[in-house]
C-alpha positions as CSV (number, residue, x, y, z in Angstrom):
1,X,1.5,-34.3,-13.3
2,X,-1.9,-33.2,-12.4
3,X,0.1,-29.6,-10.8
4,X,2.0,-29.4,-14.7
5,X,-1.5,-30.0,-16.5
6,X,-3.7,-27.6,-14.6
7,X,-0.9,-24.7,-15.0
8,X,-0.2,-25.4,-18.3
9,X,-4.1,-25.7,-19.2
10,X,-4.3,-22.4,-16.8
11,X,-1.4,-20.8,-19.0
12,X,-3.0,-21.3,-22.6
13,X,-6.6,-20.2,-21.4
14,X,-5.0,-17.0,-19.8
15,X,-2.8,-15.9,-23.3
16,X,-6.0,-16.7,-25.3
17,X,-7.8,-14.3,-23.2
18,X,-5.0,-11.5,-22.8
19,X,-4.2,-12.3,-26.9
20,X,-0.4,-12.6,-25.5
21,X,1.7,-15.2,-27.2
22,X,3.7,-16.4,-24.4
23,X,3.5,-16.5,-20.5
24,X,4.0,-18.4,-17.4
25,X,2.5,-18.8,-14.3
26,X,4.2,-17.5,-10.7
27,X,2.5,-18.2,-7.2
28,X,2.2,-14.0,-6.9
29,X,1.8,-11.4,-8.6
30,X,4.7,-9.9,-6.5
31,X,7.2,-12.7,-8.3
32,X,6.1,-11.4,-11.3
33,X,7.3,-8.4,-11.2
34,X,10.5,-9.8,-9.2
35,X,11.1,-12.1,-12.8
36,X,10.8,-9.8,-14.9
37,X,13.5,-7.9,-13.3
38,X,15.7,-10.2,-12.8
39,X,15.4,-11.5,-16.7
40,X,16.6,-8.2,-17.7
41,X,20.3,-8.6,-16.0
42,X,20.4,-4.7,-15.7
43,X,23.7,-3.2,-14.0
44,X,24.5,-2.6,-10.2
45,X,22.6,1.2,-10.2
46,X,20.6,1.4,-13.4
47,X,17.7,3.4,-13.3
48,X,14.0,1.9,-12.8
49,X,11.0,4.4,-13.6
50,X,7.9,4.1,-11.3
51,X,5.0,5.7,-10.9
52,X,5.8,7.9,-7.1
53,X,2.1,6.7,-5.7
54,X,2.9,3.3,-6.7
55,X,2.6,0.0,-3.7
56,X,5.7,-0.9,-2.1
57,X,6.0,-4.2,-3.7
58,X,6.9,-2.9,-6.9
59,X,10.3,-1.5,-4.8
60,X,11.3,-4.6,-3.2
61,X,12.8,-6.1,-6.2
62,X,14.1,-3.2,-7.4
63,X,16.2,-2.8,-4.2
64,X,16.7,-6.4,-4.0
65,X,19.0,-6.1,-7.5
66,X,20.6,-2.9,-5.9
67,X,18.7,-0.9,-8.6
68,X,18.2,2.8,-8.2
69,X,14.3,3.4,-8.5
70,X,13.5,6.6,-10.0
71,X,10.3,8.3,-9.4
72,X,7.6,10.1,-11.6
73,X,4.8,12.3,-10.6
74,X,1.5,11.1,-11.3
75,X,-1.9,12.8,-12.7
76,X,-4.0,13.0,-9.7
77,X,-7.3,12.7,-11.9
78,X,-6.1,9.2,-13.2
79,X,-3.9,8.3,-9.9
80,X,-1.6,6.9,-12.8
81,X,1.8,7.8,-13.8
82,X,2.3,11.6,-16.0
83,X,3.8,10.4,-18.9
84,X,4.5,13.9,-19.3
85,X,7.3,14.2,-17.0
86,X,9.6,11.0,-18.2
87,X,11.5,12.2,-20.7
88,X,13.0,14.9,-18.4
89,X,14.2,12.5,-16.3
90,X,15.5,9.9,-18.7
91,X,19.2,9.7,-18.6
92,X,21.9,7.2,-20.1
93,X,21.3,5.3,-17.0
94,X,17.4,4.5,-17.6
95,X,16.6,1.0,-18.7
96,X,13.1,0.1,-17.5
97,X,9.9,1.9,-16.7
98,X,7.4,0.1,-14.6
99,X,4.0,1.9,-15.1
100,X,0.4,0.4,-13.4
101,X,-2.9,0.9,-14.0
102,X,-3.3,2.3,-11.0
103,X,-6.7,0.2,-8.7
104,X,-7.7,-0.8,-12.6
105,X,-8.0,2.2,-14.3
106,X,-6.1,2.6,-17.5
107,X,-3.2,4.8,-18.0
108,X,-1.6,6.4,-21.4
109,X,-0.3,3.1,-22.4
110,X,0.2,4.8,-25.9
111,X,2.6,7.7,-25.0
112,X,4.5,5.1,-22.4
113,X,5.2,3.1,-25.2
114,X,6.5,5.5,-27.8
115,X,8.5,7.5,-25.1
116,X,10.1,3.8,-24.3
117,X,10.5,3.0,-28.1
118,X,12.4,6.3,-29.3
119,X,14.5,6.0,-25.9
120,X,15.4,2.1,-26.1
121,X,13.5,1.8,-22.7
122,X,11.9,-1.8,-21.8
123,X,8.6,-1.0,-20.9
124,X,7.1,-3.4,-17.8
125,X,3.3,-2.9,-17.5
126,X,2.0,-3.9,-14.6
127,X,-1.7,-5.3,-14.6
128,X,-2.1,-6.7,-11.3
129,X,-5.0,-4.5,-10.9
130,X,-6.4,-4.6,-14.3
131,X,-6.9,-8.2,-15.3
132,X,-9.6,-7.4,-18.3
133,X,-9.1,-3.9,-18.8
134,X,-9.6,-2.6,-21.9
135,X,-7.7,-0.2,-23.8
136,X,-8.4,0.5,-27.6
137,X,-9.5,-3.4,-28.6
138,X,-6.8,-4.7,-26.9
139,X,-6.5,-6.3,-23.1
140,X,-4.2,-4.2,-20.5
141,X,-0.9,-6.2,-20.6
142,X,-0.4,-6.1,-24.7
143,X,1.5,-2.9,-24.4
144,X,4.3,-3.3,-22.5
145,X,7.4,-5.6,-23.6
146,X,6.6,-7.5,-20.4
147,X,3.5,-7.4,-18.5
148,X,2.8,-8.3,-14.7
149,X,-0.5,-9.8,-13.4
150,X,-1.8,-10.9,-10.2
151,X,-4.9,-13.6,-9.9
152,X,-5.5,-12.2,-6.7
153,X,-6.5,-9.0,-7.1
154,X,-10.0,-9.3,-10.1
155,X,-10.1,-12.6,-9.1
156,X,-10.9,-14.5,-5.9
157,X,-7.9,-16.4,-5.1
158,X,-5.3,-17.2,-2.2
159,X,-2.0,-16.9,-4.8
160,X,-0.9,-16.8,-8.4
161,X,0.6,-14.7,-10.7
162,X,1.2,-14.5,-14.3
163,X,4.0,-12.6,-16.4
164,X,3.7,-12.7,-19.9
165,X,5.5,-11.5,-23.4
166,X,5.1,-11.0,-26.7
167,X,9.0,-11.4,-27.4
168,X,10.2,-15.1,-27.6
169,X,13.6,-14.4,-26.7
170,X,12.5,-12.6,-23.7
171,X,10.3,-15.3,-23.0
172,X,13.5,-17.7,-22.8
173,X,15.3,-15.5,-20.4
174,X,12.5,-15.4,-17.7
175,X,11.9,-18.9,-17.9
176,X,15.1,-20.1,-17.7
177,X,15.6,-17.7,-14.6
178,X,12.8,-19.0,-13.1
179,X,14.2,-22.6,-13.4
180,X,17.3,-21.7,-12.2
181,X,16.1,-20.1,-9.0
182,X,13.5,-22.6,-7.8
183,X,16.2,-25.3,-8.3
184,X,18.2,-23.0,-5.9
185,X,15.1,-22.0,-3.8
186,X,15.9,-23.0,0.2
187,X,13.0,-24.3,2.4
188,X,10.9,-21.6,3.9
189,X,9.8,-21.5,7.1
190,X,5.9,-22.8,7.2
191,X,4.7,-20.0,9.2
192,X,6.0,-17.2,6.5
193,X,4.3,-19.5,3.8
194,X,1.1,-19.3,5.7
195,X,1.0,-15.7,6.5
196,X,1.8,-14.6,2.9
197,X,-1.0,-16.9,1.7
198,X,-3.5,-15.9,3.9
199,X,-2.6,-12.1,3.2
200,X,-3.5,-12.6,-0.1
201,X,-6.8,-14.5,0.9
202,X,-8.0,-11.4,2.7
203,X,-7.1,-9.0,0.0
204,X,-8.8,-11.1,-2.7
205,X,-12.3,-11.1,-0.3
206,X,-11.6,-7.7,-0.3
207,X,-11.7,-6.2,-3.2
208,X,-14.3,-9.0,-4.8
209,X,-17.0,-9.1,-2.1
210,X,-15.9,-6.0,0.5
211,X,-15.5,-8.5,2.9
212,X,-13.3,-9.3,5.7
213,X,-13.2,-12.6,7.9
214,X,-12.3,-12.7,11.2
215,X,-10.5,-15.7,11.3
216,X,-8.2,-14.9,8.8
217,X,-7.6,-11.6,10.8
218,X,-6.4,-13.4,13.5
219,X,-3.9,-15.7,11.4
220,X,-2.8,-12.6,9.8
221,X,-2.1,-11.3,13.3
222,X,-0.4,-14.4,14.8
223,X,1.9,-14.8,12.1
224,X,2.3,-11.1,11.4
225,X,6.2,-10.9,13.6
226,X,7.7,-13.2,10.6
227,X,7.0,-9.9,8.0
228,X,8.6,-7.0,8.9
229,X,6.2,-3.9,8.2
230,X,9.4,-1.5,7.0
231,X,10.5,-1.6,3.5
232,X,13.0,-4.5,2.4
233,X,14.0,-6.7,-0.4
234,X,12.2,-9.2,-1.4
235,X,12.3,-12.8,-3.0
236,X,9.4,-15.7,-4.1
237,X,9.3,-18.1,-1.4
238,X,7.2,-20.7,-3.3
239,X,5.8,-21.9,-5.8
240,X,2.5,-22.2,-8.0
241,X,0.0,-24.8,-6.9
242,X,-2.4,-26.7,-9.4
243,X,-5.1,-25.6,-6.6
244,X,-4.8,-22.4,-8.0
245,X,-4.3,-22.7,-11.6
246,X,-8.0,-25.0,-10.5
247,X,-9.6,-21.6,-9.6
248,X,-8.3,-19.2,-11.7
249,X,-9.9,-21.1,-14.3
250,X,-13.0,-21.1,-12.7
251,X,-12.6,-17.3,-11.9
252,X,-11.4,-16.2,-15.3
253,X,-14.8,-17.5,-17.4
254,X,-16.0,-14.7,-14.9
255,X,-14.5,-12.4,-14.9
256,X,-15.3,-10.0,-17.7
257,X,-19.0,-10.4,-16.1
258,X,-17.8,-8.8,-13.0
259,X,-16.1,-6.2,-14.5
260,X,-19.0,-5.2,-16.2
261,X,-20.8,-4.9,-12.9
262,X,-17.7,-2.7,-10.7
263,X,-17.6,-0.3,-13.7
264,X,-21.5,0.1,-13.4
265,X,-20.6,0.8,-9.4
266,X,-17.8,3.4,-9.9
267,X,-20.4,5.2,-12.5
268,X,-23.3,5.1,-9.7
269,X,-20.6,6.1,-7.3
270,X,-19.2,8.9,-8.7
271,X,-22.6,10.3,-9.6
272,X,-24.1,9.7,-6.1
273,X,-20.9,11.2,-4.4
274,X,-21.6,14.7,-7.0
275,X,-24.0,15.9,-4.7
276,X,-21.9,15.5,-1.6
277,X,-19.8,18.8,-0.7
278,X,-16.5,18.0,0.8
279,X,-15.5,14.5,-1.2
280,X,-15.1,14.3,-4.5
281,X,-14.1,11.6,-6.9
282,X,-10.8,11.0,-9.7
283,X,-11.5,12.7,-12.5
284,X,-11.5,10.0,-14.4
285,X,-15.0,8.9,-13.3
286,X,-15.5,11.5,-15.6
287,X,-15.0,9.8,-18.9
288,X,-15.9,6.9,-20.2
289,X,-12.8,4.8,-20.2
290,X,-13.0,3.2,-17.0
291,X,-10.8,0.0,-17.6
292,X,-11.1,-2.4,-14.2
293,X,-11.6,-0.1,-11.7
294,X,-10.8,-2.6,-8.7
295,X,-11.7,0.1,-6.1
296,X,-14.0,3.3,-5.5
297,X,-11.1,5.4,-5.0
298,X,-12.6,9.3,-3.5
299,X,-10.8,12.7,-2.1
300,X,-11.6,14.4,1.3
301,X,-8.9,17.3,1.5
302,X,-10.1,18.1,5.4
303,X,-8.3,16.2,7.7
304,X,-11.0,16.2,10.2
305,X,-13.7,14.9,7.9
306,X,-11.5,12.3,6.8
307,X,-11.0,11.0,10.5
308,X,-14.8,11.5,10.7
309,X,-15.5,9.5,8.0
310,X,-13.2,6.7,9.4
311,X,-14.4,6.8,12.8
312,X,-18.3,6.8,11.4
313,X,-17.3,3.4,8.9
314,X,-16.1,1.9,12.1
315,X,-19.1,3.0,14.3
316,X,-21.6,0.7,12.0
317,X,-19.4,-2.2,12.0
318,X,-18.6,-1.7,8.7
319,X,-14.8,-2.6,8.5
320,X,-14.7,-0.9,4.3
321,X,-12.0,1.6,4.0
322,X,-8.4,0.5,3.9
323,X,-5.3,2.5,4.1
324,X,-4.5,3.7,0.3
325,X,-0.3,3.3,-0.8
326,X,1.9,5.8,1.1
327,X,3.7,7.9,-1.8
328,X,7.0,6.4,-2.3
329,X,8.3,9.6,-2.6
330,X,7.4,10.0,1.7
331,X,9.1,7.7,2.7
332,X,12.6,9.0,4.4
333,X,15.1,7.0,1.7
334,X,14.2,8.8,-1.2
335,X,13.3,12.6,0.3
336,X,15.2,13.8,-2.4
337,X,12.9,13.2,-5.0
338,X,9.8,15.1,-4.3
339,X,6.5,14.3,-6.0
340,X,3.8,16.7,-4.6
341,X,0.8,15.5,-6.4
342,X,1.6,11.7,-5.9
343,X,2.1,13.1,-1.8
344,X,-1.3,15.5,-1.9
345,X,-3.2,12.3,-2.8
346,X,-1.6,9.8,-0.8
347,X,-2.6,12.1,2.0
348,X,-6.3,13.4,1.0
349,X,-7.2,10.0,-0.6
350,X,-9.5,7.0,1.2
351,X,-10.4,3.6,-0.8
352,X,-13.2,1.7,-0.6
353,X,-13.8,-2.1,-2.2
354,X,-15.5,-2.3,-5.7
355,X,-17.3,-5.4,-5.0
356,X,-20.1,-6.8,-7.8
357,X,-22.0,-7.5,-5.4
358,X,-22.3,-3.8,-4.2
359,X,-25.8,-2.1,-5.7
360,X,-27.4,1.2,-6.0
361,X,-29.2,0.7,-2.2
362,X,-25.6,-0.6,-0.9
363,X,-23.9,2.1,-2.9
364,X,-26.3,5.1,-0.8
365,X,-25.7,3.8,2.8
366,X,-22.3,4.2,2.0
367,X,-22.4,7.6,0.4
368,X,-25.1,8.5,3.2
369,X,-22.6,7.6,5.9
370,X,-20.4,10.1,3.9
371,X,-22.4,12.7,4.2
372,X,-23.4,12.2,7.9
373,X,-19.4,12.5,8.8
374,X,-19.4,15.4,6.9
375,X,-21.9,17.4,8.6
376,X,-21.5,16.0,12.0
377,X,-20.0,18.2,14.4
378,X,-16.5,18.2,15.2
């Protein structure tokens, strides 16, 4: 009872706040997605759109339901889809497009939506990165015909998810899928359970304090042989806890506060990184939409520097950059379908957290460390 009255309390606060009418909670952001293709009952081989430099977790489902994922180039100043380049591809076969705002900055929801519109394409916009992200009045999430969000990412949290719509029918469909398959859903091995959960523990510290603990490191490690680090299908393994629907209320009273702050960082960033030669930052640092931005995404196009700059983060203990998503279009299954600019930046890109609690002082030891691996000699 107490689980059913903290979700559904959860569930209300979080539509009020998105200004979606109808949603339900998931135990990842991940399952999300995963429901909201499996609502759609498409074909054996319909077509999926996604962005090429896109996470791998938006393929698993898509190759769990033996769909054929089709991939678009991005724009490497916004590190989001080109919604220039989907229409070309669109063919009789085409039935969803999955496009994210890619580490929390916003993409051309608008032109997404009209492409989908004239082309009866459902559109499936995933937020997980852009819980409060702004777009024209409206919260990220209002555009698509089904929207994705993960409370892990803007949010501190150990799991939860949320997929929401505007379209009632639609709404049925996922929710009576979701019924069905937990009724169906076989025990899962504990140790998979805690792994997952304590994956998501470390990528929430992550990205909301730059911080990394050491004893969740060495769960992570223990239980790492029951994930397989290659690309497979995947399915939810459990489900939502009232523990935390508990602190994703807590965390989403918050959270517009701290957005505030991380798009104050990515401005000081980008200006501090200006007078660095060799790095440079998106261009969309440049303007003033800046949406969520979850991460201080930058560019170092010399492979050398870039080890340097690895090599110097790890020299002064601080354990910062993580490994940005691989282009999907990289990996050997779909070296068909090229994307160059989504391959360029998966290999010149490095990410660093966007944490509030960065400021201007942090900010230029990290940007001074930069600059030291940049003139050090090879």
């Amino acid at each position: 009872m107490v689980t059913l009255n903290l979700i559904s309390y959860f569930t209300k606060m979080f539509l009020k706040f998105t200004g979606i009418k109808y949603g339900i909670m998931t135990a990842l952001g991940r399952d999300a997605i995963f429901f909201a293709i499996a609502s759609l009952n498409l074909k054996k081989d319909a077509e999926i759109m996604i962005p090429a430099f896109s996470s791998k977790h938006v393929l698993e489902p898509i190759l769990y339901f033996k769909l054929k994922p089709i991939l678009i180039d991005i724009d490497p100043e916004t590190l989001n889809i080109n919604p220039d380049l989907i229409e070309e591809k669109i063919t009789n076969k085409t039935k969803v497009i999955i496009a994210h705002h890619t580490y929390g900055f916003p993409l051309n929801v608008k032109k997404i939506r009209k492409i989908c519109d004239d082309n009866n394409i459902i559109f499936i916009e995933d937020c997980a990165q852009a819980l409060g992200c702004q777009i024209d009045n409206n919260m990220a999430g209002k555009y698509g015909d089904i929207s994705v969000f993960s409370l892990t990412k803007n949010m501190v949290n150990f799991e939860g998810g949320m997929i929401c719509t505007d379209n009632e029918h639609m709404f049925r469909k996922i929710v009576q899928y979701i019924n069905d398959y937990y009724c169906q859903l076989k025990h899962n091995s504990l140790k998979k359970v805690i792994y997952m959960r304590f994956k998501k523990i470390r990528a929430s510290l992550y990205s909301a304090y730059g911080y990394r603990n050491n004893f969740i490191e060495k769960v992570i490690k223990k239980y790492k042989k029951y994930k397989k680090n290659s690309l497979k299908p995947y399915n939810p393994i459990f489900r939502p806890t009232w523990f935390s629907a508990l602190i994703s209320i807590i965390q989403l009273t918050k959270l517009m506060q701290l957005n505030i702050k991380r798009i104050k960082n990515a401005r000081m960033f980008n200006d501090i990184l200006k007078n660095i030669n060799g790095v440079r930052c998106p261009g969309i640092l440049e303007n003033d939409i800046f949406g969520s931005p979850l991460y201080l995404p930058f560019f170092c196009d010399n492979y050398e520097i870039k080890k340097r700059i690895k090599s110097r983060f790890d020299r002064f203990k601080m354990n910062l950059l993580i490994e940005p998503w691989k282009a999907v279009s990289m990996m050997p299954q779909f070296k068909k379908q090229r994307c160059p600019r989504a391959e360029n930046v998966s290999k010149s890109i490095l990410i660093l957290p966007n944490s509030p609690r960065f400021n201007k002082r942090y900010l230029i030891k990290i940007a001074t460390i930069i600059r030291e691996s940049i003139n050090a000699k090879a």
